[in-house]
Structures are given as C-alpha cells and as structure tokens.
Backbone as a ProteinNet text record, in pm:
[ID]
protein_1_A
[PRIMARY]
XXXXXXXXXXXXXXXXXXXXXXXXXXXXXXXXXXXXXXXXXXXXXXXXXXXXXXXXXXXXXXXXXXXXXXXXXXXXXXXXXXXXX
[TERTIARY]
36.5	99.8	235.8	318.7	407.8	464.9	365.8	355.2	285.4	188.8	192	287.7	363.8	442.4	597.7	601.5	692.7	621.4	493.1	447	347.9	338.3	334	382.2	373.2	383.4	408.8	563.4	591.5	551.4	551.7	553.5	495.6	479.9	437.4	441.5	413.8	412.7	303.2	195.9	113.6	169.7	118.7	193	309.8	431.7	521.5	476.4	356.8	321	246	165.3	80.7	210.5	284	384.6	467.3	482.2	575	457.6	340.3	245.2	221	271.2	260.9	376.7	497.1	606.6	621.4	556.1	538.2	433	342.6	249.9	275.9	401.3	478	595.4	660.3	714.1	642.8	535	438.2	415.7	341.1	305	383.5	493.9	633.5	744.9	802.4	904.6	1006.3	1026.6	1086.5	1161.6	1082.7	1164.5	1240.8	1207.6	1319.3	1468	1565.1	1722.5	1707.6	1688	1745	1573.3	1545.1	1406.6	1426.3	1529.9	1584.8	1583.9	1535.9	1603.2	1716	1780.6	1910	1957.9	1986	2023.1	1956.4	1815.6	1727.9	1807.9	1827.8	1894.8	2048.6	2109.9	2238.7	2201	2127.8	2088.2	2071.9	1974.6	1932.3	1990.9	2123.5	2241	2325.2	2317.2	2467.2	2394	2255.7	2144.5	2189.6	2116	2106.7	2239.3	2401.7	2520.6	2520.8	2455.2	2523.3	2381.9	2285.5	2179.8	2179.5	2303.4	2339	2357.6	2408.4	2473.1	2373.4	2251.6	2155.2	2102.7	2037	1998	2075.8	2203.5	2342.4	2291	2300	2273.2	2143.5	2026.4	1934.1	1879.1	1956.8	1919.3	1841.7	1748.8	1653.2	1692.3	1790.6	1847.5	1748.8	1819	1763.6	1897.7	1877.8	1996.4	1968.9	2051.1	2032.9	2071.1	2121.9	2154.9	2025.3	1943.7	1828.3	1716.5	1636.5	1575.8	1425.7	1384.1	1268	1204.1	1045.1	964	970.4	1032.5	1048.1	1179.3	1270.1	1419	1404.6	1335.9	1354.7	1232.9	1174.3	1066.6	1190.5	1260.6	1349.3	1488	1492.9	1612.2	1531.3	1400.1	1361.3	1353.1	1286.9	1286.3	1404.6	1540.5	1635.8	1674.1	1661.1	1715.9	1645.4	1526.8	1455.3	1553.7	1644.1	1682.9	1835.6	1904.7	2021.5	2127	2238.8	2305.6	2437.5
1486.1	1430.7	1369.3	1429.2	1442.8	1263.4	1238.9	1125.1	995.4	1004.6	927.9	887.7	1002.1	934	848.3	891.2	782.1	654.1	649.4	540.7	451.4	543.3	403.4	285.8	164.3	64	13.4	58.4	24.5	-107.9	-177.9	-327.8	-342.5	-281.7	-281.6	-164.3	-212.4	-132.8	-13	-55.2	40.2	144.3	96.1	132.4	232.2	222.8	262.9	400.6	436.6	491	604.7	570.9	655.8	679	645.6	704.9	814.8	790.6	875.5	1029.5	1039.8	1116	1181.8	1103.2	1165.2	1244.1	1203.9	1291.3	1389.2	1432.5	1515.8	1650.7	1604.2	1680.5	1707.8	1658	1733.1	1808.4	1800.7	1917.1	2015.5	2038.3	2144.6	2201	2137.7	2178.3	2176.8	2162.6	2187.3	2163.6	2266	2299.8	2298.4	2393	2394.3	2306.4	2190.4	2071.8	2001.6	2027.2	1959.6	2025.1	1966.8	1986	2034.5	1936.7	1936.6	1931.7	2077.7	2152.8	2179.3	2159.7	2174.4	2014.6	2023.1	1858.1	1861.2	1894.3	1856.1	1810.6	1919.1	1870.9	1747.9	1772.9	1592	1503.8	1498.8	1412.4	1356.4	1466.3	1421.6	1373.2	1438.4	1355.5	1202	1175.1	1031.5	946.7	982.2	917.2	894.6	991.7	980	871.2	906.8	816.5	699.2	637.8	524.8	425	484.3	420.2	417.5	530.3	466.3	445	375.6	332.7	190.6	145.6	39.8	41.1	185.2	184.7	257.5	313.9	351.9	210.2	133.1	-15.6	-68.5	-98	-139.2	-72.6	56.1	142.8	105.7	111.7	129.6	-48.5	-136.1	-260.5	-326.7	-275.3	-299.2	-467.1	-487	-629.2	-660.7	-521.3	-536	-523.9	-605.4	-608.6	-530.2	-371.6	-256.1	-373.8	-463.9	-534.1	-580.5	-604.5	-702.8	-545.8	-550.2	-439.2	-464.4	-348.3	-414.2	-263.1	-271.2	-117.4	-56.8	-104.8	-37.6	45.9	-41.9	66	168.6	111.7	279.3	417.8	355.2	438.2	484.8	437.1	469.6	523.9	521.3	587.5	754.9	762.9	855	937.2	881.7	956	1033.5	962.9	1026	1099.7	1098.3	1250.7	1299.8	1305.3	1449.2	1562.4	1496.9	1552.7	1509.4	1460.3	1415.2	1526.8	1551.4	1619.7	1580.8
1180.8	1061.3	1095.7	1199.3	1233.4	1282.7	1387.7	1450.5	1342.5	1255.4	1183.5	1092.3	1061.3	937.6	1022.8	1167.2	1208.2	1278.6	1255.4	1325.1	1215.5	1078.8	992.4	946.8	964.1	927.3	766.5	739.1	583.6	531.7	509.3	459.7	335.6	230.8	71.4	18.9	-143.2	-243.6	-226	-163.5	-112.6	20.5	140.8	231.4	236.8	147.8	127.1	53.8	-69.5	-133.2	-48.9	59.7	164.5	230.7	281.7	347.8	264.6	109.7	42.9	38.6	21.5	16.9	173.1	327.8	464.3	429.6	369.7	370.8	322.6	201.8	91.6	233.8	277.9	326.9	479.7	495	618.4	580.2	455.3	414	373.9	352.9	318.2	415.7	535.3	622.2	780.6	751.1	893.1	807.5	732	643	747.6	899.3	984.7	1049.8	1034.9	1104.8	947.3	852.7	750.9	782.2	753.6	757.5	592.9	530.4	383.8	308.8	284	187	35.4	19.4	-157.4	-204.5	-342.6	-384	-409.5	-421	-460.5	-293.6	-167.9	-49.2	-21	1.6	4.1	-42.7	-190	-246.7	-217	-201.8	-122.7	52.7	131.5	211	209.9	116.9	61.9	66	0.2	-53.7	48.3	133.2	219.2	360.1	400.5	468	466.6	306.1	237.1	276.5	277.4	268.1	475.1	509	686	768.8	678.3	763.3	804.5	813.5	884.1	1020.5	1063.4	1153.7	1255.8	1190.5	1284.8	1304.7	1222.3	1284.5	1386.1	1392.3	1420.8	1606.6	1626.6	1722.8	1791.3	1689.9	1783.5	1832.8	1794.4	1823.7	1715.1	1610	1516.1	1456.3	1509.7	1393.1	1243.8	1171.2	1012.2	965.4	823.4	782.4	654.7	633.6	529	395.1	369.1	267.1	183	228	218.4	178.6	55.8	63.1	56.4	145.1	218.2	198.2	162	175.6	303.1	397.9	526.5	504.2	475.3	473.8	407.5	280.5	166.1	269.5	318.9	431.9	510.3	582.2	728.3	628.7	513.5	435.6	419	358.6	353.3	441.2	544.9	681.1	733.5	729.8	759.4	701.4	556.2	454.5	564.6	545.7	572.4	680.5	819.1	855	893.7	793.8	811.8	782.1	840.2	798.6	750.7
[MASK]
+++++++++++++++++++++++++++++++++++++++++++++++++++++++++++++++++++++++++++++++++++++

C-alpha cells in the first residue's frame, strides 16, 4: 500500500480521489509510520505542509510551481501532513 500511494500518478479529479482512499487505508493499516494520527494534528500538519511545500519542490529539483494548483500538489500536500512535523 505503502509504495503505491507514493507512486501514484495524481493528475485528476479521479486519480486524486483513489489516492485520497490509498491514504485513508494506510492509516488504518500502518498507523506507525503516521507522525500526525489525530485530525486536528493532520490538520495542522496540512496547513503548515501546504505554506512550505515550495521549498520541498525548490530542494528536490521538481520545478513545480506550489502557486499554480494542480491534483498533484494537493496529493504531495497530503502526503506530507501525513508525516510532517
């Protein structure tokens, strides 16, 4: 589960939707590797993600621009709550 949900391919309204459902069913099933297991922490995760996920693009070379919103970012915003601190 683990490896699919970082190696799905966001790019739509769909897509984005099977990915929000891989995420849901890897917190169920590897609670351990979440940072932030409460909604409320998730949620502040989210948030704090969302404002410096520029700077992981920025880092890892990705040339995406966080300005421009795309079903991939809100995917790669999610992803990082999961274990952002």
């Amino acid at each position: 589960m683990v490896n699919q949900l970082y190696e799905l391919k966001v790019r739509d309204r769909q897509s984005f939707i099977k990915f929000l459902d891989w995420l849901r069913q890897d917190l169920l099933q590897h609670p351990e590797t979440w940072e932030n297991k409460t909604l409320p922490d998730f949620l502040e995760a989210l948030a704090a993600y969302a404002e410096d996920i520029q700077g992981y693009y920025d880092n890892t070379d990705a040339n995406v621009d966080a300005e421009t919103a795309v079903w991939s970012t809100f995917a790669d915003i999610f992803k990082g709550a999961k274990v952002y601190e």
